[in-house]
N, C-alpha and C positions, 0 to 999 in steps of 0.2 A: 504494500500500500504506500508505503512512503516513497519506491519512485514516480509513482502517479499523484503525491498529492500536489495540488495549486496552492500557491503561498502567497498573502497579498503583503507586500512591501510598501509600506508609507511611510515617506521620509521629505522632508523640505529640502536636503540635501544633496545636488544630482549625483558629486562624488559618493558620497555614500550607497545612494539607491544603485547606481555602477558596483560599486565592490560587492554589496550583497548578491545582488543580481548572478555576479560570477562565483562569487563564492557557494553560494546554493545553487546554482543550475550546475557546477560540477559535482553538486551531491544528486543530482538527476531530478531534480524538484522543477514543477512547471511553475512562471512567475510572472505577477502582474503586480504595475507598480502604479504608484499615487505620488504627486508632490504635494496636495491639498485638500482640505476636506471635502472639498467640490468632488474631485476626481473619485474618492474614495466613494463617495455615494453615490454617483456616476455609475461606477461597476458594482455597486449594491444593487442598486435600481435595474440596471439591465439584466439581471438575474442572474448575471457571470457566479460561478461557482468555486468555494476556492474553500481550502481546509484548514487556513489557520492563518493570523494577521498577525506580521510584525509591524508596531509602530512606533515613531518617535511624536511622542503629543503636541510637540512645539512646532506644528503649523500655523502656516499664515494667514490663513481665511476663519480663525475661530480658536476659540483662547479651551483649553486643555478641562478644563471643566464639564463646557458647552458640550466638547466633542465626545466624553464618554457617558455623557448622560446621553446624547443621541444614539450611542453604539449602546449602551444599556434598553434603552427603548426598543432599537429593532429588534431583543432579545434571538441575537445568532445562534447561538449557541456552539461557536465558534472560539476557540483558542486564542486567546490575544496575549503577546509577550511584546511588552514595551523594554524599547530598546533606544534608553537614551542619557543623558548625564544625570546622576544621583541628583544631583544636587538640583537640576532643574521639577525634577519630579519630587522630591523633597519638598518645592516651594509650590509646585502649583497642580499636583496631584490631587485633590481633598476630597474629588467622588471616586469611595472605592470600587472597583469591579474587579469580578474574578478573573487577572490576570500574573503571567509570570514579570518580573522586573529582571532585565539585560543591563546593567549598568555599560556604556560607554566607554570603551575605553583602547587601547593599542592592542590588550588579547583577549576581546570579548568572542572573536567571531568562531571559537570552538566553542565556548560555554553558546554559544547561541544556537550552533549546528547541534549540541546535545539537547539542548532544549527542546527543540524544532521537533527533533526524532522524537523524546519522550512523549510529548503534549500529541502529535502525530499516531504514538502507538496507543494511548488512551482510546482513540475516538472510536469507536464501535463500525465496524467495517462497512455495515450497512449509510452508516453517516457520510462517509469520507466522499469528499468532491458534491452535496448534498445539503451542505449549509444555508448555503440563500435559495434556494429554489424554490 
């Protein structure tokens, strides 16, 4: 299941959404990416299908709060591991939701690929690729 699952990438950062991008697609993971929350509900709304969100909260179209109370609402039921500076999420994390925390940093992207895998083998086989539809 994990070389077929779809993994949605949102990050403001083109450099970064580039390295994930290659660093998971050589894990054989299919990917779609976001730079803003626009885009992100963009491929919600088209019903594109995808098994687990990496995000960095600190996008530009809507302050980190806003954004996971709307990801709360569409109740995905979807894996979300935020992946971004402690200390940004420290400050303006304050709606919780059931997600893994990635802190940032120069050797986050193996703790991230184990993450990926774990939260991936969770998901009941029947679900995978299944989430938004």
């Amino acid at each position: 299941m994990q070389a077929m699952a779809t993994i949605l990438i949102v990050d403001r950062n083109p450099n970064v959404r580039k390295y994930l991008k290659r660093e998971l697609g050589s894990e054989g993971y299919h990917l779609l990416l976001a730079e803003n929350c626009r885009e992100v509900f963009q491929i919600i709304n088209s019903n594109t299908k995808f098994d687990l969100v990496i995000i960095d909260p600190d996008l530009p179209d809507i302050d980190e709060t806003s954004l996971f109370r709307k990801l709360q609402g569409l109740r995905l039921h979807t894996p979300i591991v935020i992946h971004t500076l402690l200390a940004d999420c420290l400050t303006h994390c304050r709606v919780l939701i059931e997600a893994v925390l990635i802190e940032k940093d120069g050797n986050s992207i193996e703790r991230l690929k184990r993450v990926v895998t774990d939260q991936l083998q969770r998901l009941p086989s029947s679900e995978a690729s299944q989430q938004c539809g």
